[in-house]
C-alpha positions in Angstrom: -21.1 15.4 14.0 -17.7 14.9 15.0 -17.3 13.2 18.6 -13.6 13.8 20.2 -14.8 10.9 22.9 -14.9 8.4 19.8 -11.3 9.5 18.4 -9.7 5.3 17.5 -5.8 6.3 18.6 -3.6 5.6 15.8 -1.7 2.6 17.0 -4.8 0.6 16.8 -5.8 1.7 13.2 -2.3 0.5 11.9 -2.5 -2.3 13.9 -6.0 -3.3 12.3 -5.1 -2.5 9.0 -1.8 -4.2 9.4 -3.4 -7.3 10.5 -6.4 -6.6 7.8 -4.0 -7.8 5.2 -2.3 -10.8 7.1 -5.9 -12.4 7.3 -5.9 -11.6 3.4 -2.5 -13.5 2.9 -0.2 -10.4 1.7 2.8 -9.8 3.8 4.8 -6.7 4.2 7.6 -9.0 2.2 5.4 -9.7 -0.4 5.1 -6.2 -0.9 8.2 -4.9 -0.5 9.5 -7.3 -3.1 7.4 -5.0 -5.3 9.0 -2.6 -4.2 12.4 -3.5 -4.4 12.0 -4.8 -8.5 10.4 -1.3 -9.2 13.1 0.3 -7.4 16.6 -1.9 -7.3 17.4 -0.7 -11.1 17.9 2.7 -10.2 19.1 2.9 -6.6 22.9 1.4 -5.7 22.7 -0.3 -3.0 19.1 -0.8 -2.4 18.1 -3.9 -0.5 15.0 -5.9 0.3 15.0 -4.1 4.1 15.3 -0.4 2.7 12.2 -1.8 0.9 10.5 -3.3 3.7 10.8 -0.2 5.9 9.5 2.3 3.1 6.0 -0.3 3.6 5.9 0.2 7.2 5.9 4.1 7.3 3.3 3.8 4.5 1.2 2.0 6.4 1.6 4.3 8.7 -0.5 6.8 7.1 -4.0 7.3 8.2 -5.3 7.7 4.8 -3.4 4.1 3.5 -5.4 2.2 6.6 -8.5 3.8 5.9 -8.6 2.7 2.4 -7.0 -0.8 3.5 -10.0 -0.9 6.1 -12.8 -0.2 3.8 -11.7 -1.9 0.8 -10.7 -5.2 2.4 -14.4 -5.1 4.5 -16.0 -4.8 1.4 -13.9 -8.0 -0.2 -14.8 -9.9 3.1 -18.2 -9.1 2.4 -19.0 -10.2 -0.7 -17.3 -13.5 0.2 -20.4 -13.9 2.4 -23.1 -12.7 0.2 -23.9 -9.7 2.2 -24.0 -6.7 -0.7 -27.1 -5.9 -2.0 -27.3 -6.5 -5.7 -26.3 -5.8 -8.2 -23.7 -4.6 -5.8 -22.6 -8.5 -4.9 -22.2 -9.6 -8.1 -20.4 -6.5 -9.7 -17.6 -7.0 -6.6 -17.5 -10.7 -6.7 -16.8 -10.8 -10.7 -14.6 -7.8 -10.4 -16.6 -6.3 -13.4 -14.6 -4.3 -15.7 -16.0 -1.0 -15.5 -16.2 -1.0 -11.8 -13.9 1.6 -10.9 -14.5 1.8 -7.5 -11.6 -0.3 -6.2 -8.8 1.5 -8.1 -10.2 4.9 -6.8 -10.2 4.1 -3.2 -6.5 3.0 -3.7 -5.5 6.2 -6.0 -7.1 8.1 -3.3 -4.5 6.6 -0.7 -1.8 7.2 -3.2 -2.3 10.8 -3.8 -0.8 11.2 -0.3 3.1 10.6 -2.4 2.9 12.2 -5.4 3.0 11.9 -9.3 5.7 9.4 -9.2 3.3 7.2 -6.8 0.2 7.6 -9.1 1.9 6.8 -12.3 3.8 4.0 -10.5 0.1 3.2 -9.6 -1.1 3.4 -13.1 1.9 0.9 -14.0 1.8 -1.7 -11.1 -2.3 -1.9 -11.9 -1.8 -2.7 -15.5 1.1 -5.1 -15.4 -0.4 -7.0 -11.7 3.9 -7.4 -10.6 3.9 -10.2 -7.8 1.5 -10.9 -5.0 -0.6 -8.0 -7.1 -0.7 -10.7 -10.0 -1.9 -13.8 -7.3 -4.6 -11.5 -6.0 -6.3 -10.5 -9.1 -6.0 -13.6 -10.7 -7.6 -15.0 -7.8 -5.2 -18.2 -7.1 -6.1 -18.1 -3.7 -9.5 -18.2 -2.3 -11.8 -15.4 -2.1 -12.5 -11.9 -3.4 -10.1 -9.3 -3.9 -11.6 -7.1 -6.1 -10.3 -3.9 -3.6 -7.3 -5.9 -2.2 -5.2 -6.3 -5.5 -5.2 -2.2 -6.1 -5.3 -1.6 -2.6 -1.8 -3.7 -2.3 -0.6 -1.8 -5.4 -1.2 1.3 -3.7 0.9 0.6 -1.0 3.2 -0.4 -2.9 3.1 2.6 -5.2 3.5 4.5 -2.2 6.4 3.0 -0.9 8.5 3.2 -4.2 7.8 7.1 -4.1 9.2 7.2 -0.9 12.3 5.5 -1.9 12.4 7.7 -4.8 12.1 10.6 -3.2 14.6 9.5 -0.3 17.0 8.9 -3.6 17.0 12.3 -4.4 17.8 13.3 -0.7 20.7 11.0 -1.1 22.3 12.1 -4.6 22.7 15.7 -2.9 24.1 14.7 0.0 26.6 12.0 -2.1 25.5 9.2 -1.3 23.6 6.1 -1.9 21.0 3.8 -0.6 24.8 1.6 0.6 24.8 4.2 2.8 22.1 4.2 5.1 21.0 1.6 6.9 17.2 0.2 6.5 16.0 2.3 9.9 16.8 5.8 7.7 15.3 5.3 4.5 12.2 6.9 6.6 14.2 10.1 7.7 11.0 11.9 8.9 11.4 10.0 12.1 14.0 12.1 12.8 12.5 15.2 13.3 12.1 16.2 16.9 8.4 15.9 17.9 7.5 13.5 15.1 5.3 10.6 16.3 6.2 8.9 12.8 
C-alpha cells in the first residue's frame, strides 16, 4: 500500500539518477552530443548547449530516473555476481533475445512521443557515440541496461528539440534565436516546478 510518509522528494531522485550515470562514465555531454548529430542537420542554429539543456529537463522526468535507477542497479549487480541464474548470465552476456533492457528504456521514452520511439528504434540499432562505447563494452563492466537506457535519454531529448522546432518555425524563428535556457519553455509557465 501506498505510504505518503515514504514519498523520496524529487530533487533527490534526479540527483541519484544523475549521479547513477556519472559512476557509469556517461556524461550529460556525452549525451547531448547525440543529441546534437541527430538534431544539428535540421535545426539552424542549433548548438551543443541547446542540446545539453534538452538532457537536463529529460532527466528531469520521474519516469526517465526510474528506469535510469533500476536499469543501472541491475548492471551494478551482475558485475558482482548477485542475480540468480540464469538471470546473471543472460545480463552479463547481454543475450540477444533479452529484451528486457530495451523495454525499460522504451518505457521511459514513451513519455515524448513517436518521434522519440522511432529515434529510439534508430539510435539502438546504429549504437551513435557513448551508445556505441557502452555496448561494445570498451570500458569495464556491464551495461547491458545502460547502453539503451542512455539511448533513451537521448531519444527523449532530440524529441524535445524537435518538438521545440516546431514551436519556433511558427513563431519565425530558429534555434539562433533562443538562448540554451529556453529550448525547455515549459519552465515558463507560472507554477511549474520544471
Amino acid at each position: 500500500m501506498f505510504d505518503k510518509t515514504k514519498v523520496v522528494p524529487s530533487d533527490v531522485v534526479t540527483k541519484a539518477a544523475k549521479e547513477a550515470l556519472e559512476r557509469r562514465g556517461v556524461t550529460i555531454e556525452a549525451i547531448a552530443k547525440i543529441v546534437y548529430e541527430m538534431q544539428a542537420p535540421y535545426n539552424d542554429g542549433l548548438e551543443l548547449a541547446h542540446c545539453t539543456e534538452s538532457v537536463e529537463s529529460v532527466l528531469k522526468k520521474r519516469e526517465v530516473q526510474h528506469a535510469l535507477l533500476v536499469g543501472i542497479e541491475l548492471d551494478v549487480l551482475a558485475e558482482k555476481n548477485m542475480l540468480s541464474e540464469p538471470l546473471q548470465q543472460i545480463v552479463t552476456s547481454d543475450e540477444g533475445l533479452f529484451g528486457v533492457d530495451e523495454t525499460i528504456a522504451l518505457g521511459a521514452v514513451f513519455t515524448y512521443g513517436s518521434i522519440a520511439v522511432t529515434t529510439f528504434g534508430h539510435l539502438d540499432k546504429n549504437k551513435i557515440g557513448v551508445i556505441n562505447d557502452l555496448d561494445t563494452k570498451k570500458g569495464i563492466g556491464v551495461h547491458t541496461f545502460l547502453d539503451d537506457l542512455v539511448a533513451s535519454v537521448a531519444a527523449c531529448a532530440s524529441s524535445r528539440i524537435a518538438h521545440r522546432t516546431r514551436d519556433l518555425e511558427e513563431q519565425g524563428e530558429t534555434f539562433r534565436s533562443i538562448p540554451p535556457e529556453e529550448t525547455a519553455p515549459e519552465t515558463d509557465i507560472d507554477g511549474a516546478k520544471y
